[in-house]
N, CA, C and O atoms as a Tripos MOL2 file, in Angstrom:
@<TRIPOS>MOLECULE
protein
  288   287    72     0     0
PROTEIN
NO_CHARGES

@<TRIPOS>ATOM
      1 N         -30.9320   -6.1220   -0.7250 N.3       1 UNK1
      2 CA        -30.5400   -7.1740    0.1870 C.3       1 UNK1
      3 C         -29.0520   -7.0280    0.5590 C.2       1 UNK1
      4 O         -28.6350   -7.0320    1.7170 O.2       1 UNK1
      5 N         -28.1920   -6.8800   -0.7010 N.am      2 UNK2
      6 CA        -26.9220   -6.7160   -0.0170 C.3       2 UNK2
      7 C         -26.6040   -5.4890    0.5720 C.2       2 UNK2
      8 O         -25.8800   -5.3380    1.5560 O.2       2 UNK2
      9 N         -27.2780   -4.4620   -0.1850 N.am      3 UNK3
     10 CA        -27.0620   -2.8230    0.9070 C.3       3 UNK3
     11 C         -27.1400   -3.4760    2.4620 C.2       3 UNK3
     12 O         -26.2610   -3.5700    3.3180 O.2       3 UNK3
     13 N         -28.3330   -3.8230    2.4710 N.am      4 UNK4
     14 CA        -28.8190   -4.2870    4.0420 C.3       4 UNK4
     15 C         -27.8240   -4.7350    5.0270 C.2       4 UNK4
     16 O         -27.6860   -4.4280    6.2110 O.2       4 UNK4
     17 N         -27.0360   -5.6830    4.1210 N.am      5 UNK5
     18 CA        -26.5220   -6.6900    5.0690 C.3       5 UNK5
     19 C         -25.0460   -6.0660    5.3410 C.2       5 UNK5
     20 O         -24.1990   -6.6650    6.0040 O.2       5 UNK5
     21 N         -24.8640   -4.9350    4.8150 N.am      6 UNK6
     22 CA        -23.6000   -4.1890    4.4430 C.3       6 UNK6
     23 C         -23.8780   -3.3180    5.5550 C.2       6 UNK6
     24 O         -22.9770   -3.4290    6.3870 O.2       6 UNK6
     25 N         -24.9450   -2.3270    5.9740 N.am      7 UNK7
     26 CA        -25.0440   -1.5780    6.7200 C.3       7 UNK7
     27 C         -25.6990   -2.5570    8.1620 C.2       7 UNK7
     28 O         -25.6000   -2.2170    9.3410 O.2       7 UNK7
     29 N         -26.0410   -3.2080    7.8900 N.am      8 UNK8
     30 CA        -26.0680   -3.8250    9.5230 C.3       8 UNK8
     31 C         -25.2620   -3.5740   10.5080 C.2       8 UNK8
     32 O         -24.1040   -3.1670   10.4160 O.2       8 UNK8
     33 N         -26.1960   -3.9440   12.0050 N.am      9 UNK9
     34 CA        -25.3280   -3.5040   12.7910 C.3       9 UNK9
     35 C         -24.2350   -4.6150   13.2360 C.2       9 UNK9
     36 O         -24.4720   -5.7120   12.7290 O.2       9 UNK9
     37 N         -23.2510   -4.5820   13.9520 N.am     10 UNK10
     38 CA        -22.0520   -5.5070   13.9370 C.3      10 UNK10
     39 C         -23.0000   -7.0160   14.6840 C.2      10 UNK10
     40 O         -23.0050   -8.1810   14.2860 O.2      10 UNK10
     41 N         -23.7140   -6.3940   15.8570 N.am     11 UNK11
     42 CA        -24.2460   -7.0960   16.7830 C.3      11 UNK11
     43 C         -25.2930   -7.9780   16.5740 C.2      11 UNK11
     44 O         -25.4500   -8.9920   17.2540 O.2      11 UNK11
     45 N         -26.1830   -7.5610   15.4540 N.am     12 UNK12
     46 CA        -27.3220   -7.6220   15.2150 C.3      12 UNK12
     47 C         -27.6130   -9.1290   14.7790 C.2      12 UNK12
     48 O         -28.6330   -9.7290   15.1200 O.2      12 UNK12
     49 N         -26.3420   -9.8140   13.7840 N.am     13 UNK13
     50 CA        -26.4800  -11.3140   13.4690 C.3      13 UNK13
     51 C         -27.2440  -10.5340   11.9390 C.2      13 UNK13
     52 O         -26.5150  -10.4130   10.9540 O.2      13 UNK13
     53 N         -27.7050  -10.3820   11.9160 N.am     14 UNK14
     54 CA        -28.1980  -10.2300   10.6030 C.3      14 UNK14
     55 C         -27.6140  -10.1470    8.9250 C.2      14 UNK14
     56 O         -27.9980   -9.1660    8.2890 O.2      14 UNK14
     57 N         -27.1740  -10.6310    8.5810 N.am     15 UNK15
     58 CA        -26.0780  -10.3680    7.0470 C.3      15 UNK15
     59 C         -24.9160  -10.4540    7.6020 C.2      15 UNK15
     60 O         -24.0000   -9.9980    6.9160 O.2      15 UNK15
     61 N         -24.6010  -10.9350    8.7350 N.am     16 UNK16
     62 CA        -22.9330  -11.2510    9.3810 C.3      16 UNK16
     63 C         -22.2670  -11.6690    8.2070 C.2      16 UNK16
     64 O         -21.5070  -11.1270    7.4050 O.2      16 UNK16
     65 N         -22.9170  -13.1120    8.3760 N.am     17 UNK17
     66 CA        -22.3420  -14.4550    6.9740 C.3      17 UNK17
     67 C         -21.9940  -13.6840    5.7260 C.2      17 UNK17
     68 O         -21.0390  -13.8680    4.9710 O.2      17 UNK17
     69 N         -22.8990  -12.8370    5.6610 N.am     18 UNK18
     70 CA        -23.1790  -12.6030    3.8470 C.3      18 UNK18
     71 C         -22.3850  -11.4420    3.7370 C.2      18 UNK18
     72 O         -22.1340  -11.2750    2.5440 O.2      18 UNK18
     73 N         -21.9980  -10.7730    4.2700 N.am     19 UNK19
     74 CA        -21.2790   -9.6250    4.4580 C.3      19 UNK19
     75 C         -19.8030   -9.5380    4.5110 C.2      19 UNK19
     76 O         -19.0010   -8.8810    3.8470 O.2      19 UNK19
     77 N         -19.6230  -10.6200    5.7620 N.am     20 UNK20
     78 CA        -18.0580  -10.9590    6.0410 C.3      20 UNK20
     79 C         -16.8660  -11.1920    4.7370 C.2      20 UNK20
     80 O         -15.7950  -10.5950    4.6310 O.2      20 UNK20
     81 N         -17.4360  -12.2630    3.7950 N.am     21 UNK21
     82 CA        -16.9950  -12.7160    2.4730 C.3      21 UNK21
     83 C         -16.5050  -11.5830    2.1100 C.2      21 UNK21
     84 O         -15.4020  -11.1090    2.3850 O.2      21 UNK21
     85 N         -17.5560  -11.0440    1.3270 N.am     22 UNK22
     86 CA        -17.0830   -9.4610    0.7120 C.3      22 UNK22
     87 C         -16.2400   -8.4260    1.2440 C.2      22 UNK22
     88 O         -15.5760   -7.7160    0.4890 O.2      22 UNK22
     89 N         -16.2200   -8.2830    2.5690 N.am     23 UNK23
     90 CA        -15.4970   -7.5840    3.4380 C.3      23 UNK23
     91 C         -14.4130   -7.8650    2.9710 C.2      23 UNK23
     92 O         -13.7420   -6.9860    2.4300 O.2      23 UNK23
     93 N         -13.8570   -9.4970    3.0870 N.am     24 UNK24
     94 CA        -12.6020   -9.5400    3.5040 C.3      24 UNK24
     95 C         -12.2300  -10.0310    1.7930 C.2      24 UNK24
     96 O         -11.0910   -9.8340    1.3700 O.2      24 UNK24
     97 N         -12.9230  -10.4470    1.2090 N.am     25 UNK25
     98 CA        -12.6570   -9.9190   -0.5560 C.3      25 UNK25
     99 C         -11.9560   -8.4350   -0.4930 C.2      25 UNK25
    100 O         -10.7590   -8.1930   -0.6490 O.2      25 UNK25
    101 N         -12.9190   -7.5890   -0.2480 N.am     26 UNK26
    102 CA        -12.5630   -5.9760   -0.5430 C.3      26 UNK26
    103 C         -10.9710   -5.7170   -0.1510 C.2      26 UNK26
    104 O         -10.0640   -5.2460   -0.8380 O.2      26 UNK26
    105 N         -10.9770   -6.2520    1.3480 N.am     27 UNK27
    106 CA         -9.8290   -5.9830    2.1500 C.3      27 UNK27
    107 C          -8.5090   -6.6650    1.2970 C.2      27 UNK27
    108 O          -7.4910   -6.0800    0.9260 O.2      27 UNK27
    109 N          -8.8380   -7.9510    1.1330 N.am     28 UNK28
    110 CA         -7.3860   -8.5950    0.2910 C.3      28 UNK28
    111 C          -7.0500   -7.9480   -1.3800 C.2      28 UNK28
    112 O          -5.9940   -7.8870   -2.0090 O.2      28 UNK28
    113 N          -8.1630   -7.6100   -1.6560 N.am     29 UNK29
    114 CA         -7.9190   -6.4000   -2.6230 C.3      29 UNK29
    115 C          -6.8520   -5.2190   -2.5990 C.2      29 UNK29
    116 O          -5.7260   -5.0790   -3.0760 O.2      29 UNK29
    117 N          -7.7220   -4.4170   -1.8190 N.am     30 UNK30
    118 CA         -6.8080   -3.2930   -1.5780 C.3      30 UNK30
    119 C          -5.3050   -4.0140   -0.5790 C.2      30 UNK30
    120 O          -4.3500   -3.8630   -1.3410 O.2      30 UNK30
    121 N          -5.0200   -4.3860    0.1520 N.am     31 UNK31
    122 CA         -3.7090   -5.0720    0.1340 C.3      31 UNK31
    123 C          -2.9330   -5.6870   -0.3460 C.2      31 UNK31
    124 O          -1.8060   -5.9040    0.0990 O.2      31 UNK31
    125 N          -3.5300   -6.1920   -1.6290 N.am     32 UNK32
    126 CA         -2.3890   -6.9620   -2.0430 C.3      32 UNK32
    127 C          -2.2140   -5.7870   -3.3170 C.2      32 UNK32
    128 O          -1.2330   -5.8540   -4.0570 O.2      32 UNK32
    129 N          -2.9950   -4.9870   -3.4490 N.am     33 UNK33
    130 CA         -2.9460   -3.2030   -4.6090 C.3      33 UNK33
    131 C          -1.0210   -2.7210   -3.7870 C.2      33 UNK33
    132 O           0.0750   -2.7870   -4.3440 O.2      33 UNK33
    133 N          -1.3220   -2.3410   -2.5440 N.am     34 UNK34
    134 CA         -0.7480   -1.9150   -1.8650 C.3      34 UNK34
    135 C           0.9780   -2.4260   -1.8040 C.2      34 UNK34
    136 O           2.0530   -1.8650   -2.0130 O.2      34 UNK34
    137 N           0.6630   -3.4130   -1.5120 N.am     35 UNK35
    138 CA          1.8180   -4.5410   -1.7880 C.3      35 UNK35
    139 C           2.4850   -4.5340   -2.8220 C.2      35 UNK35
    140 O           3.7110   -4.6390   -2.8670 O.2      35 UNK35
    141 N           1.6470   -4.3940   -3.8700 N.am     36 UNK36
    142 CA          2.3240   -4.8010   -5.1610 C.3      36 UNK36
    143 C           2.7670   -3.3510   -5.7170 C.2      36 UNK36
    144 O           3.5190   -3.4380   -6.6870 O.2      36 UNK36
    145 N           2.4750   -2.0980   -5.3280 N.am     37 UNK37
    146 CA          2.5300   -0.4700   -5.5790 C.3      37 UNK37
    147 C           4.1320    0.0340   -4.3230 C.2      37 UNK37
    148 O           4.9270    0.9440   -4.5550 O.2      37 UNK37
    149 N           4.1460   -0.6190   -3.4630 N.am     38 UNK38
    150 CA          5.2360    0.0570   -2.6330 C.3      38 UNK38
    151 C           6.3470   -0.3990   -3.2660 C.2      38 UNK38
    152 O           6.0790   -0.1110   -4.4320 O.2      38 UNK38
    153 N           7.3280   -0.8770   -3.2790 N.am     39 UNK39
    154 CA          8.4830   -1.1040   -4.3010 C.3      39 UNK39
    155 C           8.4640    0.0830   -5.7360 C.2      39 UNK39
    156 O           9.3720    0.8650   -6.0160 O.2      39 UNK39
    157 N           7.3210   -0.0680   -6.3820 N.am     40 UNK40
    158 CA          7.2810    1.3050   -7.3170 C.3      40 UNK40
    159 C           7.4730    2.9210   -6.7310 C.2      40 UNK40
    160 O           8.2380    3.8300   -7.0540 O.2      40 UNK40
    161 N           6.4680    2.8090   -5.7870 N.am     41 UNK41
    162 CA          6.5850    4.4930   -4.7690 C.3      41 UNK41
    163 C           7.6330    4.5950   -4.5440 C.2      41 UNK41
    164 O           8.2440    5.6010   -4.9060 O.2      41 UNK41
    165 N           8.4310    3.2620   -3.6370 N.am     42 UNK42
    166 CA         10.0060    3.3970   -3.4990 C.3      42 UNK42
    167 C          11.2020    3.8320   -4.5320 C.2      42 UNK42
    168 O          11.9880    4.7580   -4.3300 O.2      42 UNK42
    169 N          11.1830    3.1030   -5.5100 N.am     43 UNK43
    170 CA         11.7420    3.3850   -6.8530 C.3      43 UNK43
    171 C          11.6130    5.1200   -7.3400 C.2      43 UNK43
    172 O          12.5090    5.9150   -7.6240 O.2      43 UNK43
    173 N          10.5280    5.2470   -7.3070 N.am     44 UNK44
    174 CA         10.4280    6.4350   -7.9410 C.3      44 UNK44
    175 C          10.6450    7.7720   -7.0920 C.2      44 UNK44
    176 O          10.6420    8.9440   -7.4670 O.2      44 UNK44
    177 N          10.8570    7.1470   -5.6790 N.am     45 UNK45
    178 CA         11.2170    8.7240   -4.6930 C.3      45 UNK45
    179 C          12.3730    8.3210   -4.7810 C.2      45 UNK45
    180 O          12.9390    9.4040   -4.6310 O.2      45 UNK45
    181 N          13.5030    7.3060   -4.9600 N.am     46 UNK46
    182 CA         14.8300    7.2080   -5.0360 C.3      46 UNK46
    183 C          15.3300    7.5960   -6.1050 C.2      46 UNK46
    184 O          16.2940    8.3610   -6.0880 O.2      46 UNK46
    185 N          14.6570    7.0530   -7.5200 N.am     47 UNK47
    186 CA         15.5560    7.0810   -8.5310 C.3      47 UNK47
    187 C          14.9600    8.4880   -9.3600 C.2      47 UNK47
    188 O          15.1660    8.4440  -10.5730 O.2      47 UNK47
    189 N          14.3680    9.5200   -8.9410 N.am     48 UNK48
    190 CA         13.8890   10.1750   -9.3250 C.3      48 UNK48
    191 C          14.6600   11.3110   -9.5630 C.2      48 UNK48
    192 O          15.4390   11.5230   -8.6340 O.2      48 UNK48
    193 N          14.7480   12.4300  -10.8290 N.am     49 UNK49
    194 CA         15.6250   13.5220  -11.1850 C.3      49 UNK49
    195 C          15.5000   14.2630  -10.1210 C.2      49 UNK49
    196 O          16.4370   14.9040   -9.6440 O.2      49 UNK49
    197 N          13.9960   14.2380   -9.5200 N.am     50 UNK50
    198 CA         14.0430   15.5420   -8.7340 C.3      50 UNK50
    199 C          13.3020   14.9280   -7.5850 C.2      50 UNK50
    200 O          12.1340   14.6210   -7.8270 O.2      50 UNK50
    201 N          13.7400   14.6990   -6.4260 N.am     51 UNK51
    202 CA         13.1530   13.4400   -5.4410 C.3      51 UNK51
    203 C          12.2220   14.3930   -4.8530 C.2      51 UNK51
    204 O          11.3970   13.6180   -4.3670 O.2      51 UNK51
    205 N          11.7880   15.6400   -4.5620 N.am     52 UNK52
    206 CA         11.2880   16.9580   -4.0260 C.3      52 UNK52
    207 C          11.8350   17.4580   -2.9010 C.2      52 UNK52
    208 O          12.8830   18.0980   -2.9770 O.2      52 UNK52
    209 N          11.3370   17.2850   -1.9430 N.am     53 UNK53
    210 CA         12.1190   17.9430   -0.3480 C.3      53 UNK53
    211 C          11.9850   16.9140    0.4750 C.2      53 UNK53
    212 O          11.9400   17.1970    1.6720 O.2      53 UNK53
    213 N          11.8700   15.2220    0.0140 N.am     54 UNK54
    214 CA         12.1110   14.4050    1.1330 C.3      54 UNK54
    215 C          13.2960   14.3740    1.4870 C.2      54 UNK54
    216 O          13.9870   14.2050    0.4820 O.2      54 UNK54
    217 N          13.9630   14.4560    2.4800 N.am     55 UNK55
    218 CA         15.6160   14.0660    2.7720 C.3      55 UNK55
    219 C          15.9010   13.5890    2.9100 C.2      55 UNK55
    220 O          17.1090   13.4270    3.0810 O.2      55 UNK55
    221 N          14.5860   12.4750    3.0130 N.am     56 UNK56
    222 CA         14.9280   10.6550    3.3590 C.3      56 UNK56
    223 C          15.2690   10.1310    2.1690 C.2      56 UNK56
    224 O          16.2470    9.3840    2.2000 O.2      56 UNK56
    225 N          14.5810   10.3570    0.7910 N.am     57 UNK57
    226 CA         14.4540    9.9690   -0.7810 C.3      57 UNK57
    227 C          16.3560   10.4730   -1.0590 C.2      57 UNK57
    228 O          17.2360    9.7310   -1.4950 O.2      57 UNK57
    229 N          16.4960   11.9280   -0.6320 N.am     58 UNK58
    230 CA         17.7780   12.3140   -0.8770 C.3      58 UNK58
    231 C          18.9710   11.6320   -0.3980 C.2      58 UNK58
    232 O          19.9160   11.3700   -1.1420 O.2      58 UNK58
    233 N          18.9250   11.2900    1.0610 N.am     59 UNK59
    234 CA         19.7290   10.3380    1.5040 C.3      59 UNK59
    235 C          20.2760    9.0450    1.4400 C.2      59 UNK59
    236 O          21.3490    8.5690    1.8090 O.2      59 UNK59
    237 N          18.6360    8.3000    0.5220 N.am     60 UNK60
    238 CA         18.6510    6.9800    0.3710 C.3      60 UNK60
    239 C          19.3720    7.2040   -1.2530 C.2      60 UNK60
    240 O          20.0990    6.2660   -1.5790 O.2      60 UNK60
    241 N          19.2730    8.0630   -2.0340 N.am     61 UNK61
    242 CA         19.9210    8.0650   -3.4760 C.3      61 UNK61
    243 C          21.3500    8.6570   -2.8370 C.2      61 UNK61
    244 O          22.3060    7.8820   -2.8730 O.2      61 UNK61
    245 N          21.4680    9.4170   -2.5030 N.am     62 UNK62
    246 CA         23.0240    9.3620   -1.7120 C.3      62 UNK62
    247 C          23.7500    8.1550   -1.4080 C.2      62 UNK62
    248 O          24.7850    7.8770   -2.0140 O.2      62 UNK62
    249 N          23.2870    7.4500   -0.5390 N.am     63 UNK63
    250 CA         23.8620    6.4600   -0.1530 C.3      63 UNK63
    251 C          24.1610    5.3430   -1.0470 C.2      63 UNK63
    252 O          25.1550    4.6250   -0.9290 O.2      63 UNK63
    253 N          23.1590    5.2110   -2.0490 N.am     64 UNK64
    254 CA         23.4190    4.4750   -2.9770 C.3      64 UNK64
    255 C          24.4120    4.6480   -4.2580 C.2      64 UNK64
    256 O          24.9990    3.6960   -4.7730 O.2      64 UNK64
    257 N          24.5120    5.9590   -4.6850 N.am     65 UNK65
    258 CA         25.4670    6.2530   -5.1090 C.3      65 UNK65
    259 C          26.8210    6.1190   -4.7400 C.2      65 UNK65
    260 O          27.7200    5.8410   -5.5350 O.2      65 UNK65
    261 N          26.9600    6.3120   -3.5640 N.am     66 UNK66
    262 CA         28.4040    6.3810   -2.9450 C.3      66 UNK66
    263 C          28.3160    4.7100   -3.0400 C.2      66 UNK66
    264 O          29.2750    4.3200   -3.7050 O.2      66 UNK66
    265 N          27.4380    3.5450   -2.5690 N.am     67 UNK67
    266 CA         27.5980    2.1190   -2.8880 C.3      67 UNK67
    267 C          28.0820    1.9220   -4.3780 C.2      67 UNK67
    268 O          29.1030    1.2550   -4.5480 O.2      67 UNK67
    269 N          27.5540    2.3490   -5.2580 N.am     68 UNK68
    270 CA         27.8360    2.1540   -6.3590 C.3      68 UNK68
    271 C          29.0570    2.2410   -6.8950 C.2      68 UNK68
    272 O          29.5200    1.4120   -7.6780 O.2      68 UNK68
    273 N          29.8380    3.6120   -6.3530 N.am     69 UNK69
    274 CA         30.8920    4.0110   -6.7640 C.3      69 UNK69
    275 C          31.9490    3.4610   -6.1710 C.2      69 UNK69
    276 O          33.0510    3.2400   -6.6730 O.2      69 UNK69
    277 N          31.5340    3.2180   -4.9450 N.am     70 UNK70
    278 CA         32.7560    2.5320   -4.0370 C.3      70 UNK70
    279 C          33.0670    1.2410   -4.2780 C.2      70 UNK70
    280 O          34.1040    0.8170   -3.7660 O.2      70 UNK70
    281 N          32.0920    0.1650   -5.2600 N.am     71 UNK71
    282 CA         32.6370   -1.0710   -5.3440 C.3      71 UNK71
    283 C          33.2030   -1.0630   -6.6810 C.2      71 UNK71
    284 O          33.5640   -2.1370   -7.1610 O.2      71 UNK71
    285 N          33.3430    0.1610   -7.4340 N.am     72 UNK72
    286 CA         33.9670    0.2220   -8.8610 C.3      72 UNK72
    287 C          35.2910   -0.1940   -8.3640 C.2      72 UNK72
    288 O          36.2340   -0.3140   -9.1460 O.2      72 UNK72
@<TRIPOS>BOND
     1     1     2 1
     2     2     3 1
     3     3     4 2
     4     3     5 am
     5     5     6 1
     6     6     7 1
     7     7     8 2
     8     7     9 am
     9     9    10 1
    10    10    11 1
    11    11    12 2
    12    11    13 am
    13    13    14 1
    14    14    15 1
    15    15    16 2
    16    15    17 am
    17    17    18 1
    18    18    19 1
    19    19    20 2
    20    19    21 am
    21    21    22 1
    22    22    23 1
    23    23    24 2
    24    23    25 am
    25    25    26 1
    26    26    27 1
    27    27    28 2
    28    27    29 am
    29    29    30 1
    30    30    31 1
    31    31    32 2
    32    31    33 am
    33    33    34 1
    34    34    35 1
    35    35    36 2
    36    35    37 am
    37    37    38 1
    38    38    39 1
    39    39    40 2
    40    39    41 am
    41    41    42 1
    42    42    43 1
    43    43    44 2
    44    43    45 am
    45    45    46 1
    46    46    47 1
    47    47    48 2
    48    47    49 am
    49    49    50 1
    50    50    51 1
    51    51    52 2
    52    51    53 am
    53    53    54 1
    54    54    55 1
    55    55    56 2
    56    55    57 am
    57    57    58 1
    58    58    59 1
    59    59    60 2
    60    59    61 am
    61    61    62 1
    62    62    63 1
    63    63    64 2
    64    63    65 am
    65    65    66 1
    66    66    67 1
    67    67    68 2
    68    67    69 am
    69    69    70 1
    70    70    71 1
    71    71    72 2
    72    71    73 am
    73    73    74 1
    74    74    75 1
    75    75    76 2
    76    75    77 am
    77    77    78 1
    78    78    79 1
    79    79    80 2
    80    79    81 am
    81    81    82 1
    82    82    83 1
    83    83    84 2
    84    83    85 am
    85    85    86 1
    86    86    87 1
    87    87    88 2
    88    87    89 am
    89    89    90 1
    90    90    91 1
    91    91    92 2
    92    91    93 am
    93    93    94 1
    94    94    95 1
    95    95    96 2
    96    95    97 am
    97    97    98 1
    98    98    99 1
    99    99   100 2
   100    99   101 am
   101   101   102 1
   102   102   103 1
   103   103   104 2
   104   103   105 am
   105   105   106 1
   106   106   107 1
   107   107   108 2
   108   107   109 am
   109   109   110 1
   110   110   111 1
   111   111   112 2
   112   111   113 am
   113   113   114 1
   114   114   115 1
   115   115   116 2
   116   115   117 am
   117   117   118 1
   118   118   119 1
   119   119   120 2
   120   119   121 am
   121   121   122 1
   122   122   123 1
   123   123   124 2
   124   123   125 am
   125   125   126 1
   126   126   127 1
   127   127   128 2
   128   127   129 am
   129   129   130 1
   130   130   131 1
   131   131   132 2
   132   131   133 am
   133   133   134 1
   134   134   135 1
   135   135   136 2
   136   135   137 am
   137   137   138 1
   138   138   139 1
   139   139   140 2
   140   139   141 am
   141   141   142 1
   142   142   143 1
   143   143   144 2
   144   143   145 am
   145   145   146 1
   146   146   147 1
   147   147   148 2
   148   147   149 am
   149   149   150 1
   150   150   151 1
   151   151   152 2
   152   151   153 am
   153   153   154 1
   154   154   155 1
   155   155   156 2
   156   155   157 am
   157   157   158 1
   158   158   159 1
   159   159   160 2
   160   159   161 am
   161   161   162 1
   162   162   163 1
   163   163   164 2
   164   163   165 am
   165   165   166 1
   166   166   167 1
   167   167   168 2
   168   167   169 am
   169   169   170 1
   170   170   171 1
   171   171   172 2
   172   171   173 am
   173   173   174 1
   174   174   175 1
   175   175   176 2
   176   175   177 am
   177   177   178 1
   178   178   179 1
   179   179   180 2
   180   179   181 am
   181   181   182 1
   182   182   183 1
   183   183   184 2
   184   183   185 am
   185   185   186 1
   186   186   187 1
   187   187   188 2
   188   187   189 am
   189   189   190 1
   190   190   191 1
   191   191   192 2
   192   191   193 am
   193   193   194 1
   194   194   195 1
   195   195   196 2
   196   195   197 am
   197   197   198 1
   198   198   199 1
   199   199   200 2
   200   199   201 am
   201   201   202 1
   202   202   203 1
   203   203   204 2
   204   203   205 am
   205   205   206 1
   206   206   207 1
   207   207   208 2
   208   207   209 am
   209   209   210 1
   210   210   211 1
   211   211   212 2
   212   211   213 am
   213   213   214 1
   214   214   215 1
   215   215   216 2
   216   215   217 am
   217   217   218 1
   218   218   219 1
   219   219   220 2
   220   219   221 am
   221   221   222 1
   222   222   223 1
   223   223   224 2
   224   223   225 am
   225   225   226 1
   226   226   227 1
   227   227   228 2
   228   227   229 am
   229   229   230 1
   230   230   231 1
   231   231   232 2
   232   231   233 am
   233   233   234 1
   234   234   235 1
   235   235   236 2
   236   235   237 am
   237   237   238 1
   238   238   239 1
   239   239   240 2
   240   239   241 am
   241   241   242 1
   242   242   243 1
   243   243   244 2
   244   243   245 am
   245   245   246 1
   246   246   247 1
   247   247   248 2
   248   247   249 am
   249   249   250 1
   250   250   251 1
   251   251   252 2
   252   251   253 am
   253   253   254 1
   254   254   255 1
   255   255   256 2
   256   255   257 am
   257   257   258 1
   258   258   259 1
   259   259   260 2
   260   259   261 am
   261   261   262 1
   262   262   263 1
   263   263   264 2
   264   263   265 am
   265   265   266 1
   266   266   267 1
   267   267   268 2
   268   267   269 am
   269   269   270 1
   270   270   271 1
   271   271   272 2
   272   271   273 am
   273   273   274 1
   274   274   275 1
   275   275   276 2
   276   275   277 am
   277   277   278 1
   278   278   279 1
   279   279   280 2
   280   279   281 am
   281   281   282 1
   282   282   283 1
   283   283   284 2
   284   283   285 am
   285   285   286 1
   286   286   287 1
   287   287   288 2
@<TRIPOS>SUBSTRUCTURE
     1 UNK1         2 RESIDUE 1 A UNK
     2 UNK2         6 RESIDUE 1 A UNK
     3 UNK3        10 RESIDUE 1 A UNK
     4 UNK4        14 RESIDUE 1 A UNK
     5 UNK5        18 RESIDUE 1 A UNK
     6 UNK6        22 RESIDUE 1 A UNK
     7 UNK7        26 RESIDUE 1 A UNK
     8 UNK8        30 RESIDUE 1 A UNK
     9 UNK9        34 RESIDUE 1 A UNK
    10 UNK10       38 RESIDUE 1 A UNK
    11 UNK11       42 RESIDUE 1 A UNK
    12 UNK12       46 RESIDUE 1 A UNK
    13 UNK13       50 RESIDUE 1 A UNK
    14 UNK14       54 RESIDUE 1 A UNK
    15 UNK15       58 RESIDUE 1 A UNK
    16 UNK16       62 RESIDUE 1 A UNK
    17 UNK17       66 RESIDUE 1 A UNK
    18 UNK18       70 RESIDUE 1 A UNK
    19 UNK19       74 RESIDUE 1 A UNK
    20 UNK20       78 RESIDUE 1 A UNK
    21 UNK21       82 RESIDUE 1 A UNK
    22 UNK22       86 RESIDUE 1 A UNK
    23 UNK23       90 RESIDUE 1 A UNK
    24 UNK24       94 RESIDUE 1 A UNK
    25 UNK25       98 RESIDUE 1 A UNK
    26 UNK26      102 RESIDUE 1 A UNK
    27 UNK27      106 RESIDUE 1 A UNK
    28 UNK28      110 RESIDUE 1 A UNK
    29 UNK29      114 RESIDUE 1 A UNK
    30 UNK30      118 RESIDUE 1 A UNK
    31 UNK31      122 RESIDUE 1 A UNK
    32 UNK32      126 RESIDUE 1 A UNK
    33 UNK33      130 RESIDUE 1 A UNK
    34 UNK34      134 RESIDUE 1 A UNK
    35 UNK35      138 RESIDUE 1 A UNK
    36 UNK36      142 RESIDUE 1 A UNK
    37 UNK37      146 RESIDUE 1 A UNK
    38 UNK38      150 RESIDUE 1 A UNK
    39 UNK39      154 RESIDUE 1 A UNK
    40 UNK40      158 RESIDUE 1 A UNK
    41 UNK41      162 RESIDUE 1 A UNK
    42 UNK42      166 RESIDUE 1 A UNK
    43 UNK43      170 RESIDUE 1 A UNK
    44 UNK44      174 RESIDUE 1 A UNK
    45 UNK45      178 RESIDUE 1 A UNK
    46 UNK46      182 RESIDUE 1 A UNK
    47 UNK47      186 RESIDUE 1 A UNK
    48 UNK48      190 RESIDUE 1 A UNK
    49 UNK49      194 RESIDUE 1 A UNK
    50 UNK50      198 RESIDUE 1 A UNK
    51 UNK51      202 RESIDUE 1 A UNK
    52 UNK52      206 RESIDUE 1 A UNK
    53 UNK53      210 RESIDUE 1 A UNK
    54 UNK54      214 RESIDUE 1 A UNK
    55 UNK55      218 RESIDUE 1 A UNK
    56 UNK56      222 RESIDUE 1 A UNK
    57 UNK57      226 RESIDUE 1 A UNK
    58 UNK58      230 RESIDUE 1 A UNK
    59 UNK59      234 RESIDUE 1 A UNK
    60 UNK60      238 RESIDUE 1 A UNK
    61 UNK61      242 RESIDUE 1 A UNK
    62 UNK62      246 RESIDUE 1 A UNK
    63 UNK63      250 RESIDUE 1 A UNK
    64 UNK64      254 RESIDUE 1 A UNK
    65 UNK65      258 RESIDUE 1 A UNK
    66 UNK66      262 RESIDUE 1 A UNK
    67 UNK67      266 RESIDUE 1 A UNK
    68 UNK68      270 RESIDUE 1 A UNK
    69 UNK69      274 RESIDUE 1 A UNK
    70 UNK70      278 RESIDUE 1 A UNK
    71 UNK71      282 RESIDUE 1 A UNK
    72 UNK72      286 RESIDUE 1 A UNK
C-alpha cells in the first residue's frame, strides 16, 4: 500500500494525502542533516593541516590568520 502510493503518478489523486506527509518528513530530514553538517565541512576545510588544493579553504585560513595576528 505504501509502495503504491509512493510510486503514483503526480496527477493521478491516488496516495497524494498519504504520500505527501512522508515526502516532506524525508525532505525536513535530510535538511535539517545538512544544516546542522555545513559549519563542520566549513571548519574542517579551514582549520585543516592540509586543506588539499582548494584555494578558497587556503585563502579563508590565510585571512584569518593575518586577523588573528593583527589584533595581537
Amino acid at each position: 500500500m505504501l509502495a503504491r502510493s509512493l510510486v503514483a503518478a503526480p496527477g493521478s489523486g491516488q496516495g497524494a494525502g498519504e504520500a505527501g506527509w512522508l515526502l516532506n518528513l524525508m525532505l525536513l530530514l535530510v535538511l535539517l542533516y545538512v544544516q546542522i553538517r555545513i559549519p563542520f565541512w566549513v571548519l574542517r576545510l579551514v582549520w585543516a593541516p592540509n586543506p588539499g588544493t582548494s584555494p578558497i579553504a587556503g585563502m579563508l585560513k590565510q585571512i584569518a590568520w593575518i586577523m588573528a595576528f593583527r589584533s595581537m
